[in-house]
Biotite code that builds the C-alpha atoms (Angstrom):
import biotite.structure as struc

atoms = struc.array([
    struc.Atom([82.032, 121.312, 97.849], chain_id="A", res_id=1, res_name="UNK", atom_name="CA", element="C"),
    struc.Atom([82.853, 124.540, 96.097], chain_id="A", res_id=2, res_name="UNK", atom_name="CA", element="C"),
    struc.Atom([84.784, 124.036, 93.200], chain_id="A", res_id=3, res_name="UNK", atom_name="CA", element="C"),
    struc.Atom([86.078, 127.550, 93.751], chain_id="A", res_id=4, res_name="UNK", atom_name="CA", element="C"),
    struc.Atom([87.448, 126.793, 97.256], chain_id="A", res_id=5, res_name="UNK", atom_name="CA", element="C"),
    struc.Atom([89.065, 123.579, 95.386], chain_id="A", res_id=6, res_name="UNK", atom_name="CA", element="C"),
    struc.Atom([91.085, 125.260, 93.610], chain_id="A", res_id=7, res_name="UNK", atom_name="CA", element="C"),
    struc.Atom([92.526, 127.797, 95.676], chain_id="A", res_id=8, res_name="UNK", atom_name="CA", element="C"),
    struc.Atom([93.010, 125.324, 97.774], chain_id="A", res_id=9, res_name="UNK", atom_name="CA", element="C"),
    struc.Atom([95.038, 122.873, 95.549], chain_id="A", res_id=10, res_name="UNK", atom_name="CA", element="C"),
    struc.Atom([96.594, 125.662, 93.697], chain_id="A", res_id=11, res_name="UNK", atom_name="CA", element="C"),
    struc.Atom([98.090, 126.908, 96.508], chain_id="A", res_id=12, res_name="UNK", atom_name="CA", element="C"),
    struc.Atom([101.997, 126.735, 97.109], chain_id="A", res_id=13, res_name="UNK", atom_name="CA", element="C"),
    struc.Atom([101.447, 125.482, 100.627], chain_id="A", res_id=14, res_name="UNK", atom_name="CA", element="C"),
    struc.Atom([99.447, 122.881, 99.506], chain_id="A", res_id=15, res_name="UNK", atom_name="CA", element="C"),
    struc.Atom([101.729, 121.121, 97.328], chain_id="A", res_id=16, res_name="UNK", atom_name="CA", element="C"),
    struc.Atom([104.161, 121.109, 99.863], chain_id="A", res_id=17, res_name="UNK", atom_name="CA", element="C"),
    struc.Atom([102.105, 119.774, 102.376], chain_id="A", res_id=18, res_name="UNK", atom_name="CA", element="C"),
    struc.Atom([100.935, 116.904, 99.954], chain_id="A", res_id=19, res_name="UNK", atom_name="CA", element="C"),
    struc.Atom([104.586, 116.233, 98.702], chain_id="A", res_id=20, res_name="UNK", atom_name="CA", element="C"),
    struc.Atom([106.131, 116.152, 102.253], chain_id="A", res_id=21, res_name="UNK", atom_name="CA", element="C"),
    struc.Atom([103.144, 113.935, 103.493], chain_id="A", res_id=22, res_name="UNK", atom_name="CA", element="C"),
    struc.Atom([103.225, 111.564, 101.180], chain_id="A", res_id=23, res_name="UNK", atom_name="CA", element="C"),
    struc.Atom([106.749, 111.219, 100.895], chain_id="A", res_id=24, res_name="UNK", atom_name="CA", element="C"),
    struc.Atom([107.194, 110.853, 104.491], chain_id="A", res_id=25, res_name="UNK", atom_name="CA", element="C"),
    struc.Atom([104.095, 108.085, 104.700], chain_id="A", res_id=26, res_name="UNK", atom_name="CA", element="C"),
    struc.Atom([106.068, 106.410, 102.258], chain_id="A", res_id=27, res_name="UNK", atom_name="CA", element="C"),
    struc.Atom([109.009, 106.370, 104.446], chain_id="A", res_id=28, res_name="UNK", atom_name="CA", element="C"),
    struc.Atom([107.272, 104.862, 107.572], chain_id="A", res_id=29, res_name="UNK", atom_name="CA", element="C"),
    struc.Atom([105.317, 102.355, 105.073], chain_id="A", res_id=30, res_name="UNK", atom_name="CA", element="C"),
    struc.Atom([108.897, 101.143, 103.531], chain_id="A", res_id=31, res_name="UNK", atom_name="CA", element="C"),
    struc.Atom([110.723, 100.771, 106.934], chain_id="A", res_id=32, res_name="UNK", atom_name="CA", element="C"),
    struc.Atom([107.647, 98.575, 108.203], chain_id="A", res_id=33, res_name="UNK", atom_name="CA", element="C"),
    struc.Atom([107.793, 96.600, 105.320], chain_id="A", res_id=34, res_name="UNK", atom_name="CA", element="C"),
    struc.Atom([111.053, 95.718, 105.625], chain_id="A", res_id=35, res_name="UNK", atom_name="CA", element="C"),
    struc.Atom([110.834, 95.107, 109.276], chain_id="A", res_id=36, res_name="UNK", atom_name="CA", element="C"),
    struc.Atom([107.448, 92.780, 108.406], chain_id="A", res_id=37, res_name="UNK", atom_name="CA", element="C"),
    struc.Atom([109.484, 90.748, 105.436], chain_id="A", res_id=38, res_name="UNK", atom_name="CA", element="C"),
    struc.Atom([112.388, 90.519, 106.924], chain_id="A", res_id=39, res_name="UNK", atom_name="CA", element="C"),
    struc.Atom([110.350, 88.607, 109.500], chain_id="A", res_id=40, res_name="UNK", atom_name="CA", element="C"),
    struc.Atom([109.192, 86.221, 107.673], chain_id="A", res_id=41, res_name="UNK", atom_name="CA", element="C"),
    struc.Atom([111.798, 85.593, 105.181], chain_id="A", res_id=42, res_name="UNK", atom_name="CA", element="C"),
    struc.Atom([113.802, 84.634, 108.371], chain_id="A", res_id=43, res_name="UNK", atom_name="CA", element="C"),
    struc.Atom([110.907, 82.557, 108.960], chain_id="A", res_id=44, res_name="UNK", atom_name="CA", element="C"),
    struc.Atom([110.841, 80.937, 105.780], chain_id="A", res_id=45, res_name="UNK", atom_name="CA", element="C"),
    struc.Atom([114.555, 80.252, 105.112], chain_id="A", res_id=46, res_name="UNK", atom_name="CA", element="C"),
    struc.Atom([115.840, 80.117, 108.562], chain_id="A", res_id=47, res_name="UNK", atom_name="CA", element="C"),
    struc.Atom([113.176, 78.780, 110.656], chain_id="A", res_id=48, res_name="UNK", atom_name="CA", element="C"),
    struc.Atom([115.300, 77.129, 112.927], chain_id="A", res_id=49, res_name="UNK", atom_name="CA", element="C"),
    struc.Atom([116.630, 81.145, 114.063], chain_id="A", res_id=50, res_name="UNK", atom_name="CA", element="C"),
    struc.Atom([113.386, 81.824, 115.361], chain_id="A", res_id=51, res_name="UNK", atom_name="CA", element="C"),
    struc.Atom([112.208, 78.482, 116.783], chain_id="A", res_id=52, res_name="UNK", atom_name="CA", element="C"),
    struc.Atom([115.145, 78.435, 118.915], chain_id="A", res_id=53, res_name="UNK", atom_name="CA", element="C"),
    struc.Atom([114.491, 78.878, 122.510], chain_id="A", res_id=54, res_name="UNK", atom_name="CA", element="C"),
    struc.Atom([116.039, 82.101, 124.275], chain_id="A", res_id=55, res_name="UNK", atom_name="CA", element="C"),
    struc.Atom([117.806, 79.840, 127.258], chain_id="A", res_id=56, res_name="UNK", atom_name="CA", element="C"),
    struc.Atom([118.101, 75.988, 128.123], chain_id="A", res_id=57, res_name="UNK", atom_name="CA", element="C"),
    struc.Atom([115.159, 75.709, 130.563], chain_id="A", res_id=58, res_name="UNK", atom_name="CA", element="C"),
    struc.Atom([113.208, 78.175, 128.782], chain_id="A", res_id=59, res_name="UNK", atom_name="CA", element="C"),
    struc.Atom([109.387, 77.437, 126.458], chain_id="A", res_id=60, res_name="UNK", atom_name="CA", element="C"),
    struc.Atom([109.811, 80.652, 124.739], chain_id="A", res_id=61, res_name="UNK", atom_name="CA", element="C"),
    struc.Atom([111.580, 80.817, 121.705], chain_id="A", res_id=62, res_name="UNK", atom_name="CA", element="C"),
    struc.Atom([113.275, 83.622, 120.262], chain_id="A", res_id=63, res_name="UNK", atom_name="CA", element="C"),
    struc.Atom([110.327, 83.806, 117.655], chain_id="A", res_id=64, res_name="UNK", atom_name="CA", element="C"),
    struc.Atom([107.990, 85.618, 120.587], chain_id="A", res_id=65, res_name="UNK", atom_name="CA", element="C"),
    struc.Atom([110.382, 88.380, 121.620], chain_id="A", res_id=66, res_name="UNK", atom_name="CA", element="C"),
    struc.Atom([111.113, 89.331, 118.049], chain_id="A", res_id=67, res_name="UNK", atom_name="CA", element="C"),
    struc.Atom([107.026, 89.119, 116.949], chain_id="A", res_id=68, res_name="UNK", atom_name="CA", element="C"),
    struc.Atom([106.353, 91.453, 120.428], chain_id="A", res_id=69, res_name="UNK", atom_name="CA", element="C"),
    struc.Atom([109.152, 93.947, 118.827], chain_id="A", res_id=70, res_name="UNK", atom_name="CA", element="C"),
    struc.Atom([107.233, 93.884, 115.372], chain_id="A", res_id=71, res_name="UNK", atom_name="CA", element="C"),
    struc.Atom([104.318, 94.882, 116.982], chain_id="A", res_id=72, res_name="UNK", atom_name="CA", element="C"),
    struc.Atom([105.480, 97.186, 118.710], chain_id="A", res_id=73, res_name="UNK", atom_name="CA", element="C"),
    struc.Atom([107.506, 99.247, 115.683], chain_id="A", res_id=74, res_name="UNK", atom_name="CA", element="C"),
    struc.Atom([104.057, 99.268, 114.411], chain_id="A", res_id=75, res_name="UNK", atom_name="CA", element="C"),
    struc.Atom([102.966, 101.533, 117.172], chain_id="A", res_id=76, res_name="UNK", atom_name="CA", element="C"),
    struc.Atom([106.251, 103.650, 117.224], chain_id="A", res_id=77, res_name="UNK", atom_name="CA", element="C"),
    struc.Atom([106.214, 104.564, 113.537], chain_id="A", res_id=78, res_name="UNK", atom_name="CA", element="C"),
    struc.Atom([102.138, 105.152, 114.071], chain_id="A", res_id=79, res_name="UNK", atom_name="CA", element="C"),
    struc.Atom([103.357, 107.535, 117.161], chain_id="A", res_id=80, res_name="UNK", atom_name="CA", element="C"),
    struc.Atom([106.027, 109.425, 114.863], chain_id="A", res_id=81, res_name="UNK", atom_name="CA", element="C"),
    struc.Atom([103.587, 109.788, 112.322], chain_id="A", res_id=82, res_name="UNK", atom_name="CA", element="C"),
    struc.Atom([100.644, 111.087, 114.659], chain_id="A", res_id=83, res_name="UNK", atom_name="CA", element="C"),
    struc.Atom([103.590, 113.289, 116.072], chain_id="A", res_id=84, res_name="UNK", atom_name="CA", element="C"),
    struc.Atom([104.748, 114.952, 113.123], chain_id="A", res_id=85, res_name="UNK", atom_name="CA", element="C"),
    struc.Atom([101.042, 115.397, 111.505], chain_id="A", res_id=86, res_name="UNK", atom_name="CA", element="C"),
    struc.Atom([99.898, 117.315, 114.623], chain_id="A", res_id=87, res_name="UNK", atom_name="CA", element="C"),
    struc.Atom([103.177, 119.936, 114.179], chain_id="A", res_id=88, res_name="UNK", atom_name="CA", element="C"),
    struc.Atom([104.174, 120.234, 111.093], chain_id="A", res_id=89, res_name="UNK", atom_name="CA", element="C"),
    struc.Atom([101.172, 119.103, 108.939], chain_id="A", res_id=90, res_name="UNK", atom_name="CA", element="C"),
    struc.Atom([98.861, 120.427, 111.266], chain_id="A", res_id=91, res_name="UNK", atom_name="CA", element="C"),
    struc.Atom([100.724, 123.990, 110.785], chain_id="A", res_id=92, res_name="UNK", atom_name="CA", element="C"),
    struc.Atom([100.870, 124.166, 107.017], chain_id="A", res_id=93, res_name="UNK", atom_name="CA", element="C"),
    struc.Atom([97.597, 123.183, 106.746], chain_id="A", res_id=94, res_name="UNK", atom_name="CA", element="C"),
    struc.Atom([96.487, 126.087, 109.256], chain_id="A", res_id=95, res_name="UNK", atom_name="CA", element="C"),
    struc.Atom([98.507, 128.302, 106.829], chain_id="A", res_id=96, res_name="UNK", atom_name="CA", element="C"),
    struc.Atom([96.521, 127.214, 103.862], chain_id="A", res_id=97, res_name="UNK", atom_name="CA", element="C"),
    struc.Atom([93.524, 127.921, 105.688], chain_id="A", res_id=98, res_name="UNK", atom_name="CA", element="C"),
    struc.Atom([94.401, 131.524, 106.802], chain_id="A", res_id=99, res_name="UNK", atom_name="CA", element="C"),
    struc.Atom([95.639, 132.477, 103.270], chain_id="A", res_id=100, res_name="UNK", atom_name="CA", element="C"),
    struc.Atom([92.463, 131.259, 101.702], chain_id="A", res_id=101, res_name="UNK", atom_name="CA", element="C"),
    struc.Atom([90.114, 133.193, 104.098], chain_id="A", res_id=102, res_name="UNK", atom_name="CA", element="C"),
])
C-alpha cells in the first residue's frame, strides 16, 4: 500500500469517526450477546432445575430448548442490525472518505 494514501486516509476527520462509532457500536452488540450467552448458562449452572423444567405436563420439551432457539436466534438479529447499519451509515462515511481523498 501507499504509505501516502495511509495517511490521508487515517488522518482524516471522517475516519476517526467512522472508526470510533464502529467500534463503539461492535462493542455494544458484543456486550448485549454476552450477557444474553452468560446469563444462559449461569441459569444453567445455579438454577438448573429452571431450564430442565418441561414447558407443560404431557410435554418432552423443556423450557431449556425454547430459550437455547431464542439465543440463537439474537445471534442473528444483532448480526442483521449490524449488517444493517454498516451498509448505511458506515458504508456512507466511508464513501465520504473516499471522495475527499480523490
Amino acid at each position: 500500500m501507499n504509505q501516502e494514501l495511509v495517511d490521508k486516509v487515517t488522518s482524516h476527520p471522517k475516519y476517526n469517526e467512522l472508526v470510533s462509532k464502529r467500534t463503539k457500536f461492535a462493542w455494544i452488540l458484543s456486550i448485549i450477546m454476552l450477557v444474553i450467552y452468560y446469563s444462559f448458562i449461569m441459569v444453567l449452572a445455579f438454577a438448573p432445575g429452571v431450564l430442565g423444567a418441561k414447558i407443560s405436563a404431557g410435554s418432552v420439551i423443556s423450557v431449556g430448548i425454547p430459550v437455547g432457539v431464542v439465543i440463537i436466534i439474537s445471534a442473528f438479529i444483532l448480526t442483521g442490525i449490524y449488517v444493517y447499519r454498516a451498509n448505511g451509515e458506515f458504508d456512507k462515511l466511508s464513501n465520504e472518505i473516499k471522495e475527499s481523498i480523490k
